[in-house]
Structures are given as structure tokens and as C-alpha cells.
C-alpha positions in Angstrom: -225.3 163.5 41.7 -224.5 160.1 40.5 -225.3 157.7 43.0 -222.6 154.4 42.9 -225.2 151.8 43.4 -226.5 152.3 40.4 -223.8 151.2 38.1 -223.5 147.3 38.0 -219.6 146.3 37.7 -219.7 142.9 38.4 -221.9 143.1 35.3 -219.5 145.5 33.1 -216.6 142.3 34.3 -218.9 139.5 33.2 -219.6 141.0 30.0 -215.7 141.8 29.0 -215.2 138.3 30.0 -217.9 137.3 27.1 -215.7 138.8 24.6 -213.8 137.3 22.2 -209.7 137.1 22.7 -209.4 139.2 19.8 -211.9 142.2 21.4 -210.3 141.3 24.5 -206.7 141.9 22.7 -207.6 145.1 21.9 -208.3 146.6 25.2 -205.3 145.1 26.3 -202.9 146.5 24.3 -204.1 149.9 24.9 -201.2 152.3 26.4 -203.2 155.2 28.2 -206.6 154.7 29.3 -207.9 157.5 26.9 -206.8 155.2 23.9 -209.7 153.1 25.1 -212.0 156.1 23.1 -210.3 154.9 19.9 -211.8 151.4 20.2 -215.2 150.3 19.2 -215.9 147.4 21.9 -215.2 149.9 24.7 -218.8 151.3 23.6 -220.3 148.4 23.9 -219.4 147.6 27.7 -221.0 151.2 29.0 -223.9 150.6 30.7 -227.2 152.0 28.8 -227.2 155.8 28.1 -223.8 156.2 29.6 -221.1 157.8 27.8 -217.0 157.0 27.8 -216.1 159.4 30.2 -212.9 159.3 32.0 -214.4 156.9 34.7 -215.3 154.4 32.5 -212.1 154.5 30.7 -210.1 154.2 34.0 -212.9 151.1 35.0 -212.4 149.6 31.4 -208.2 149.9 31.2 -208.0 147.1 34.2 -210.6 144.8 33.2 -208.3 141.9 31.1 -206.0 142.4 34.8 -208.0 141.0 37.4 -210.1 138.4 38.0 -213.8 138.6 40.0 -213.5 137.4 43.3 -217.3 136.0 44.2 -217.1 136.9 47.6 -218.2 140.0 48.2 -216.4 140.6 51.4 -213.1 139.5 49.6 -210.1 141.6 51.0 -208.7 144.9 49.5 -206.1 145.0 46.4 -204.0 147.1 48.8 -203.9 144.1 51.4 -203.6 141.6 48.6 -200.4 143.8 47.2 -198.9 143.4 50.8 -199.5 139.2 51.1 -197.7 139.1 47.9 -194.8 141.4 49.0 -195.1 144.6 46.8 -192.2 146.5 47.4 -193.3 149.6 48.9 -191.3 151.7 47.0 -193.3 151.2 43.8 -196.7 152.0 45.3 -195.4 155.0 47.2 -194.2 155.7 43.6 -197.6 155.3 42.4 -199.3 157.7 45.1 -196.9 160.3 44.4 -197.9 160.3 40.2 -200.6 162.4 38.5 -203.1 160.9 35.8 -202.5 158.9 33.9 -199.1 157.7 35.2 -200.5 156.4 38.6 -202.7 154.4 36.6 -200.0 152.9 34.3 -198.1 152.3 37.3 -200.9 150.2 39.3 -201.1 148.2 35.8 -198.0 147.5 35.8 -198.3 146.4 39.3 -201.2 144.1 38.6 -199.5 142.7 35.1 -196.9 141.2 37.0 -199.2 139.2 38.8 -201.1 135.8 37.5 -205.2 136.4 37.4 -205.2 133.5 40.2 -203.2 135.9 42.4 -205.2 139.2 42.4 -208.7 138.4 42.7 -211.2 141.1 43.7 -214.7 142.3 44.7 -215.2 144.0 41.2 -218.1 146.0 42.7 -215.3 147.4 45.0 -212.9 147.9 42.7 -214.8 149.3 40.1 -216.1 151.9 42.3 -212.5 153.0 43.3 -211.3 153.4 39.6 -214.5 155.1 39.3 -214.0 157.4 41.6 -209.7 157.3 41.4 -207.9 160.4 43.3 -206.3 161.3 46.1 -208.7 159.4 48.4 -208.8 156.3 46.6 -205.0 156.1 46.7 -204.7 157.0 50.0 -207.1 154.3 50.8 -204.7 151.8 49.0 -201.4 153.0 50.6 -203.7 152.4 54.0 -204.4 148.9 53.5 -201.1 148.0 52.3 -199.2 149.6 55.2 -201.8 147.7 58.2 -201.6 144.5 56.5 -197.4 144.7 55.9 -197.6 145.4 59.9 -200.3 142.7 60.6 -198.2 140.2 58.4 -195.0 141.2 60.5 -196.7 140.9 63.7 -197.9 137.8 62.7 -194.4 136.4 61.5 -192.7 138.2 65.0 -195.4 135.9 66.6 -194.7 133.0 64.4 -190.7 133.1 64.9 -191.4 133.4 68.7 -193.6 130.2 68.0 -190.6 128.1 66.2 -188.3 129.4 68.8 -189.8 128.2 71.4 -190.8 125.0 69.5 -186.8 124.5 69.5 -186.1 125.5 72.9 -188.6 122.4 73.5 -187.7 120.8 71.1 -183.7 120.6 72.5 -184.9 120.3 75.9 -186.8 117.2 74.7 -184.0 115.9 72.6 -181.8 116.4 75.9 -184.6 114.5 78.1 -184.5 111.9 75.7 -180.5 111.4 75.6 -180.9 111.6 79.6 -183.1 108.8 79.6 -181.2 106.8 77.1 -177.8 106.9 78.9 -179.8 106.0 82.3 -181.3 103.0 80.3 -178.0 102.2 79.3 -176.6 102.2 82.5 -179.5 100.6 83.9 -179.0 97.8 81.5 -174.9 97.8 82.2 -175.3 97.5 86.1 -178.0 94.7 85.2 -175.9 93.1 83.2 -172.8 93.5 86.1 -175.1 92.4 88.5 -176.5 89.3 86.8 -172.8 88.6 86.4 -171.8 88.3 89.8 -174.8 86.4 90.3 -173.5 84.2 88.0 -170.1 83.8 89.5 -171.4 83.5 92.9 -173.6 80.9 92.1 -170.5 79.3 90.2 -168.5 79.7 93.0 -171.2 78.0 95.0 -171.9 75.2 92.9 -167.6 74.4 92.7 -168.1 74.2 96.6 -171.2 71.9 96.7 -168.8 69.4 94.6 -165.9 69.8 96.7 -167.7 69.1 99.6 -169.7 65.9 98.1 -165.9 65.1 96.7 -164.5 65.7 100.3 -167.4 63.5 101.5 -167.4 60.7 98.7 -163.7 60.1 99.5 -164.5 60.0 103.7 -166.6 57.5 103.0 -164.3 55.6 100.7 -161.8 55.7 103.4 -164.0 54.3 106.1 -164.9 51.8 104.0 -161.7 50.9 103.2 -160.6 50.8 106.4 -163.9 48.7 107.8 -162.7 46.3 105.1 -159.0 46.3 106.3 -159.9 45.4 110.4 -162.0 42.5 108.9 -158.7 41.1 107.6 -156.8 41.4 110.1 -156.5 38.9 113.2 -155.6 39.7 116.8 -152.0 39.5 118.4 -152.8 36.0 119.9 -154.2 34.5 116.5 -151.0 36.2 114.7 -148.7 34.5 117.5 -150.5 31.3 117.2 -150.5 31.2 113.1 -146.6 32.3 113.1 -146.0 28.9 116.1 -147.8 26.7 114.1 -146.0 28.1 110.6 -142.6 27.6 112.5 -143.9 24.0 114.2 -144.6 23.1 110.7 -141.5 24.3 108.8 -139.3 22.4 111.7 -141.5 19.1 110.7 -140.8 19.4 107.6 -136.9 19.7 107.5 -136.7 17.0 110.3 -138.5 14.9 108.2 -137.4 15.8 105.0 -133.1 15.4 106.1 -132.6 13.7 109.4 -129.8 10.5 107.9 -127.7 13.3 105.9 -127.4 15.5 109.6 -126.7 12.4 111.9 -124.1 11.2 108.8 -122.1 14.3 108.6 -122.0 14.9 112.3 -120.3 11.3 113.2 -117.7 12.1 110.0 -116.6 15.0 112.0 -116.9 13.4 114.9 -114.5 10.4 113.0 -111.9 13.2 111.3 -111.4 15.2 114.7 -110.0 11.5 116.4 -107.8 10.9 113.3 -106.1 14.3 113.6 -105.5 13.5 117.1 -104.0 10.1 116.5 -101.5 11.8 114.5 -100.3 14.3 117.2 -99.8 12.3 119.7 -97.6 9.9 117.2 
């Protein structure tokens, strides 16, 4: 019975990968894996004293498709199908096909992908293509179908992640607009308050200057006044000055007309007798 271990495929993918572009053309272009009998270099890649049985010629029709993942614990093809979002229609399509179209379709499926993108375990791999049939495609349906489900799951969790992350996210954005209007406010009452600080102490300073005005001219008046009863003389020194003023003006007219007076009282005196006279004639 053959025993899998003793086949090397990581070594059968190394050696293709030796090849030259144009030996490495030729496997490519092949259509069904048995055209792969047709071509000389397909010899050359069968490990010693091994012949190109249908298991090598399945192994050899997907080696210019998929790179050799160095890990040996690499995940499945099946799982790597799901990450890069098979549609499941076409591998369904491909379990339900006999040899060799399941094979043409899972090339097909692994064309359409970049080297980069499917890389796998070729020990793995080889010995599914190896041993390719009912189980092995089972197998590959399996580990599409838990890892679609553990992708969902994972995106369910994700989504419940983000949603939350905006529920905060608002609620944040609300706490923030809160706190900006207080501010505001805060800042508006300040500003109210520091105004009728202002006019109060306005207010305040116009009644310090009426009062010092008030004052200022109190004391203007007093002195004023003190000045004024300095001036003035009592009622006796007033009598006194306005005798003497009176003494003096009389002095002065006596002395100034006393002849002219006498003289036009004695012509009176001298027209009055005439008038008489002349009567009594």
C-alpha cells in the first residue's frame, strides 16, 4: 500500500519551479490533466521509479497555479477560497462534477487568483490531488463552509463593534456640545457679571465725585462767606461812617456856597417888599 510520506511534494514544487518558462509553458497550456502524458518534462518531475499515473498527472496539472507557502501549518485552500470570497455556487459546482471536470473547475478557480493570493502547504496539497475523490472534496467544501461562518461571525462581531463605537461615539460628540454650550454660557454670565461690576463700580465712582463736588463747593461757600463777615462792619460803625459821610458832605456845601444862599435869600426878601409897595399904592 503506498504510504504518503514517502513521496516529497514540496520537492516535486521546487523542481517545476527550476524549470525554464518555456517547460513551464508547456504544462500550462495543457487542457485535461491526461495531456500532461503527451509532454516530455512531465517525466522528469516523477520522483525515481515512479510512473505518470493519474495521481501524478492531477499533482502536476496545478503546479504553475500555486505558490509554496513555507509554513507548514499554513491554512487550507478551502479556507483561503472563503477569505477571498469564492462564490459558493462555483465550488458546490465543482463537488457535484466527475473527473476531469472537477479538476478543470478548481483550476479555473485557482487561475483567477494572483500566486501571492493562494499560497499553500504543497505537502498538503499535493497529497489531496494525490489522493482527489469524494473525500478530498468533501474536505474542501468543509473548510470553506466553517470559515464563510467564522468570517461572518467575525464581521456580526465586528459591526456590533462599530455600532457601538458610534453609539459612543454620538454620545461623546453630545457630551462634548453639552460642555461647550455650558462653557459658553459660563463665559456669557461672566461676561454679564463682570459687566455689572463694571457699571456698579461706574456708578460708584460718579458718586465719590459728586460728593467731593458737593463738598469742594461747601467749602467754597464757607469760605466765601468767612471772607464776606470780615468786610462787613457792625450797625454802630455803619451808623457812625454814614454821620460822619453826612457831617462831611454838609461841610462841604457850607463851605463851598454860603455868599450865593445869603444873596438870593435877601433878593427875595427885597422883591416880596416891592410887590407890596405896589398894592397898597
Amino acid at each position: 500500500m503506498f504510504d504518503k510520506k514517502d513521496f516529497n511534494f514540496i520537492a516535486i514544487k521546487e523542481s517545476f519551479d527550476k524549470l525554464k518558462a518555456g517547460q513551464k509553458a508547456e504544462i500550462r497550456r495543457v487542457v485535461l490533466p491526461e495531456d500532461l502524458a503527451r509532454i516530455a518534462i512531465s517525466y522528469r518531475l516523477l520522483p525515481k521509479d515512479e510512473k505518470l499515473t493519474k495521481q501524478w498527472q492531477r499533482v502536476f496539472y496545478f503546479l504553475p497555479y500555486l505558490a509554496r507557502h513555507k509554513d507548514a501549518n499554513s491554512i487550507s485552500l478551502g479556507t483561503q477560497l472563503a477569505e477571498l470570497k469564492l462564490n459558493l455556487n462555483r465550488l458546490e459546482s465543482l463537488i457535484h462534477s466527475d473527473s476531469p471536470n472537477d479538476l478543470i473547475k478548481l483550476r479555473d478557480i485557482v487561475k483567477g487568483y494572483k500566486k501571492e493570493d493562494l499560497t499553500v502547504n504543497w505537502q498538503k496539497f499535493g497529497e489531496m490531488l494525490y489522493f482527489w475523490g469524494g473525500k478530498q472534496k468533501q474536505q474542501l467544501l468543509t473548510d470553506y463552509l466553517l470559515s464563510i461562518n467564522r468570517i461572518k461571525q467575525a464581521e456580526i462581531a465586528q459591526s456590533e463593534i462599530e455600532s457601538r463605537s458610534v453609539a459612543q461615539t454620538e454620545v461623546e460628540i453630545i457630551v462634548e456640545r453639552v460642555a461647550v454650550a455650558k462653557a459658553q454660557e459660563l463665559q456669557q454670565t461672566q461676561a454679564t457679571q463682570g459687566g455689572e461690576i463694571a457699571q456698579t463700580i461706574t456708578i460708584e465712582e460718579m458718586q465719590i465725585i459728586a460728593i467731593d463736588n458737593k463738598e469742594a463747593k461747601e467749602i467754597k461757600e464757607v469760605d466765601s462767606s468767612t471772607n464776606t463777615a470780615k468786610n462787613q462792619k457792625s450797625p454802630k460803625e455803619t451808623i457812625t461812617a454814614k454821620k460822619t459821610k453826612i457831617s462831611g458832605t454838609n461841610a462841604v456845601i457850607n463851605k463851598v456856597k454860603p455868599s450865593s444862599h445869603k444873596v438870593k435869600v435877601n433878593d427875595s426878601i427885597t422883591a416880596k417888599k416891592s410887590v407890596k409897595r405896589s398894592k397898597n399904592k
